[in-house]
Phi, psi and omega in degrees: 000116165273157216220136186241160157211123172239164181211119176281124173102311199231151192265134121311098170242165231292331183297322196283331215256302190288000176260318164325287189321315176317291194276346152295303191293010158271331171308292182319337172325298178332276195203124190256356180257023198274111183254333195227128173220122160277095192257125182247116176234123195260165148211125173241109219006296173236006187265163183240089218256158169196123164222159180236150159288021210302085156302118178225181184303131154073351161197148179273125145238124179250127171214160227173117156269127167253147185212183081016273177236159179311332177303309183309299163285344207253342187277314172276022244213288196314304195295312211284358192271317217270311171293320165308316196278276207325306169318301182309292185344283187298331193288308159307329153296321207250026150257338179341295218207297190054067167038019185311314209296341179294293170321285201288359143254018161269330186288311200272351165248345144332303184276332172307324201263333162283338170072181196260012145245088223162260202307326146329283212280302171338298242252349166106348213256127200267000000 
């Protein structure tokens, strides 16, 4: 995972940077396809901004906290990141297979269980 952290407004020192890090890796927890994240850390007066960039296979996330304090918005940041990479997660399991690979072994033990002249006689053959 590559990892960008900018910052408008406020210098990134090493607590603001090792606490980002701290709160991605429950994404990465997740979801293991994480290829690229971009963190933009604002300060606009008293507002405290944090938006993130994810890339991951196959889907862009963008998500963006306003706080009070920074510790704060980067905390909601964290959760509101963690229901999205969960959201996609799930989405991707249930288009994944819609269960084929099941049918098709209850059928290959179907014919197993019938043995092979059952499958003979299918075939018009005696």
């Amino acid at each position: 995972m590559n990892l960008n952290l900018t910052g408008n407004h406020l210098p990134i020192t090493p607590a603001i940077r090792d606490y980002v890090v701290a709160k991605l890796e429950r994404v990465t927890r997740h979801f293991d396809h994480v290829i690229d994240v971009n963190v933009v850390l604002a300060v606009e007066k008293l507002r405290h901004k944090v938006e993130v960039n994810l890339h991951a296979r196959g889907k862009d996330i963008h998500v963006e906290a306003v706080e009070a304090d920074m510790y704060a918005a980067i905390d909601a940041l964290a959760d509101k990141l963690d229901r999205q990479v969960l959201r996609h997660k799930e989405k991707l399991a249930v288009h994944r297979h819609d269960g084929a690979g099941i049918k098709r072994d209850v059928a290959t033990a179907e014919a197993r269980a019938a043995g092979t002249p059952g499958a003979a006689d299918a075939a018009g053959n005696p």
